[in-house]
N, C-alpha and C positions, 0 to 999 in steps of 0.2 A: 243801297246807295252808299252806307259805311265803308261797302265790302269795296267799291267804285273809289272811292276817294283814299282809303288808307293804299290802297295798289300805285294810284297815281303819284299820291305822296311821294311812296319810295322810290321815283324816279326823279327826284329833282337832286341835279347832281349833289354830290358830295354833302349831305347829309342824310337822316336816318327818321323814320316813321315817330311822328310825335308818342305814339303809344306804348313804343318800347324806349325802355328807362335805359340811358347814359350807363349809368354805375350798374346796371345787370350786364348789360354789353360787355363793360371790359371786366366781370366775372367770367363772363362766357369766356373772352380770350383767350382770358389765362390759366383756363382749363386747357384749352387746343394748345398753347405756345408750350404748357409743362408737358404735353404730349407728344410735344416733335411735331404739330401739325400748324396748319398758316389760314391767313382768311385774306381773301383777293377779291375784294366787292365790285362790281360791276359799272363802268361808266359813261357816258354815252358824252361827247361835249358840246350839247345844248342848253340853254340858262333858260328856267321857268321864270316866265315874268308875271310875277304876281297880278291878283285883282286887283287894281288903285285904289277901287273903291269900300275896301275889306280890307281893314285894320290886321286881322288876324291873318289873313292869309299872304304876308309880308314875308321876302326870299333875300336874307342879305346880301347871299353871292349874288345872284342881281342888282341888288342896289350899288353893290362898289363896283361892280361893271360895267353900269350905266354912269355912275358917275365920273367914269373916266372915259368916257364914250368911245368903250369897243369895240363895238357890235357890225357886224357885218351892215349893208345899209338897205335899204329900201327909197331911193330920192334921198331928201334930207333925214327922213325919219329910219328908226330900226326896222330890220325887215323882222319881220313878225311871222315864222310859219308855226308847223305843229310836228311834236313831236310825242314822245311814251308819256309826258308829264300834264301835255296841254299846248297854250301859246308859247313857243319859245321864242328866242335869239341865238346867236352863233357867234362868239368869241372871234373875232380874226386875227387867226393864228399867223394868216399869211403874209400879212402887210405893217399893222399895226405894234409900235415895235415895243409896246408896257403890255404887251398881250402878258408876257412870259412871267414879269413882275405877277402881276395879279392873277395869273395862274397857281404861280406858286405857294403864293402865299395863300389860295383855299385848300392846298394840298396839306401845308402844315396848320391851317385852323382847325379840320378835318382830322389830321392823326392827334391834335391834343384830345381830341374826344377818345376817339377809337384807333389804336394801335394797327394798323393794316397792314399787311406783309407786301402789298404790292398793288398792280392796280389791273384790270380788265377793260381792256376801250375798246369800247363795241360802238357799231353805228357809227365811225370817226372821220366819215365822208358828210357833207352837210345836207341830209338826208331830209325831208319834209313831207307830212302825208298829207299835206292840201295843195292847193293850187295859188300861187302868188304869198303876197303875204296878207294871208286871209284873216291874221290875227289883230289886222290894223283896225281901231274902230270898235274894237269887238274884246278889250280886254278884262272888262267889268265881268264876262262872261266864262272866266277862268276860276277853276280848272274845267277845263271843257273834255269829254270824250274822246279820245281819236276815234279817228273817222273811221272805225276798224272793229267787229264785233271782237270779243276778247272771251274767252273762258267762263260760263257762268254768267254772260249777260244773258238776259230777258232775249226774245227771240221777237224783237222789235228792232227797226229802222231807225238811223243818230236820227235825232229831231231836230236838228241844224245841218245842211247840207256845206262843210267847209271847204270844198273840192275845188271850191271855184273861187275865184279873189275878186275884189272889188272891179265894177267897170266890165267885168270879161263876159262877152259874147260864147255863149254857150256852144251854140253853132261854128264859130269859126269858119265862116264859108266862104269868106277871100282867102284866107292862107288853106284853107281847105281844099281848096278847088286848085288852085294851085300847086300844092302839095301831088295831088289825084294826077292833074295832067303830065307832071314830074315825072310820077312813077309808073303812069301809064308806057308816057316816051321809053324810059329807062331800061322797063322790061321788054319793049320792041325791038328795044335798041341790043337786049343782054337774052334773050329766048331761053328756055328752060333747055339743057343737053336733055338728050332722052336718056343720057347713063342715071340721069339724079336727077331726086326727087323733087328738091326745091331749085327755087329760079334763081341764076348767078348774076347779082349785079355789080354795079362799080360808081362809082362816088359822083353825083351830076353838078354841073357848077351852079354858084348862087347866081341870082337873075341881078345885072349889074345895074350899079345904083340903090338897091337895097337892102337894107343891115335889120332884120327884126329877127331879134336872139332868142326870143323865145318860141317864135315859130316860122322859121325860116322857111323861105316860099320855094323848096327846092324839096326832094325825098330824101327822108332820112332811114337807113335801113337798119333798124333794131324793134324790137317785139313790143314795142307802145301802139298801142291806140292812136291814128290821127300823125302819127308819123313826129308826135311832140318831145320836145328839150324841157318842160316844164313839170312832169307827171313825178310825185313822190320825191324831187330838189327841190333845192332851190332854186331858186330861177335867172336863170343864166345873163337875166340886164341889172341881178343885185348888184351891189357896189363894194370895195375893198374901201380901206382906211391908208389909201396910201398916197398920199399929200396929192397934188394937183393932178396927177393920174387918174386916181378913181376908176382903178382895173377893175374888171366885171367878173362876175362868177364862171362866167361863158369863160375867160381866157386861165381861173387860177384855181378852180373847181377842182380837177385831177390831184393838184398837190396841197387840198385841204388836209386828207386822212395822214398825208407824210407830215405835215403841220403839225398837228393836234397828238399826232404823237409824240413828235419829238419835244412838245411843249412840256407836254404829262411827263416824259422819263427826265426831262433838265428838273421836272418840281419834285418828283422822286427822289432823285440825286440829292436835291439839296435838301428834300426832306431827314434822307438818313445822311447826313452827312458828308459824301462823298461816293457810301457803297453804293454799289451795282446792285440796282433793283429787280426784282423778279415783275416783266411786264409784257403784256402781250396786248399786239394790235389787231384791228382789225380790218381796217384800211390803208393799204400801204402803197411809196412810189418807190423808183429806183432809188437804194442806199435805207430805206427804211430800216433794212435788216442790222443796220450798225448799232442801233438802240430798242428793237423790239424783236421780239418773235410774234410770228404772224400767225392768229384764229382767221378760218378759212370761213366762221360762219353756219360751221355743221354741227 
């Protein structure tokens, strides 16, 4: 269980494993910097939110982030999924426009610890391995599992099933059924060529009159299960922080990872100064490449 939680720990951004000491870290440093060598720690930009109920297991960077109410939405409240840490939240980098302010400013409360040569933003698309925002309700329950056997677990079943979000019909068998007769049409309409192997189809229109972002009553053709927009995102009817709009994740989703990057290289920047940082992303849109080099994930 030790083994479970110090793992979890280290992934809440921008800090470092309660059990390894400050002042040995920047030993270690400055062993590797008199050696010509660099350290590029890992980030992912999701915010663990703490257990409320657990004094001790209190996440600054959360707390000035809530306090300046960042967070991607859910309705009125934060949208709550799950990520490497547990319940998270997602900074919105896209709309909300102190994202950048307090961005930066955990980049440089971070390098007074630990000297970092640079940064690694992995996961920089707003990624989530449950279903809705499952962590609503449920945060006393933190730090929870992801939902995903890992390395050295027990060869046991999560004993909380987080897949599925508050309210959701397991079944799905109006947008189900729906979905089926779509794709059934589609492929009648699009027949397998006998040159190849799979079936060619083409994009069917939505049934008019109806808008449901998360499981639109038409075929969707990508390799999910059930033909869903909701599977391991976020879910495409969250809400943005941008004044009486309140764009959805459905329309501003694609240019999260071009966000969150260019957030991280402007905290970089003014981390050191001005120099040009060594930084690589891993989610990127067109122009990405002006401030990152791109990890493919391999």
């Amino acid at each position: 269980m030790q083994r479970d939680l110090d793992y979890l720990y280290l992934n809440r951004i921008l800090t470092h494993n309660a059990n390894y000491d400050v002042e040995e870290g920047r030993k270690f440093l400055a062993r590797l910097h008199a050696n010509g060598q660099y350290w590029l720690p890992i980030l992912d930009p999701n915010v663990y939110v703490p257990d409320p109920t657990n004094a001790s297991d209190a996440f600054a960077t959360y707390d000035r982030g809530k306090a300046l109410d960042l967070y991607i939405k859910n309705g009125d409240e934060d949208y709550v999924g799950t990520e490497w840490p547990g319940f998270s939240v997602w900074p919105d980098f896209t709309a909300d426009p102190h994202v950048q302010q307090y961005w930066t400013d955990e980049f440089k409360r971070y390098f007074e610890q630990l000297e970092y040569d640079g940064w690694w933003l992995d996961i920089s698309d707003p990624a989530s391995w449950c279903t809705g925002s499952c962590g609503s309700g449920k945060l006393e329950l933190n730090p929870i599992h992801i939902p995903i056997q890992l390395p050295g677990d027990a060869n046991t079943s999560v004993a909380v099933d987080y897949r599925y979000p508050e309210f959701f019909n397991v079944t799905n068998s109006t947008e189900a059924a729906s979905a089926s007769a779509a794709l059934a049409s589609q492929s009648a309409a699009y027949p397998t060529p006998s040159a190849t192997p799979t079936p060619v189809y083409a994009r069917t229109l939505p049934t008019p009159g109806v808008r449901n972002l998360n499981f639109p009553p038409y075929a969707i053709n990508n390799f999910l299960d059930g033909h869903s927009l909701v599977k391991q995102v976020i879910s495409p009817n969250a809400t943005h922080n941008n004044g009486p709009y309140n764009s959805t994740e459905y329309e501003l989703h694609n240019l999260y990872g071009h966000a969150s990057g260019n957030a991280s290289y402007n905290a970089l920047v003014a981390t050191y100064g001005g120099k040009r940082p060594f930084f690589l992303a891993r989610s990127t849109f067109a122009g990405s490449g002006t401030f990152a080099g791109t990890w493919g994930g391999k």
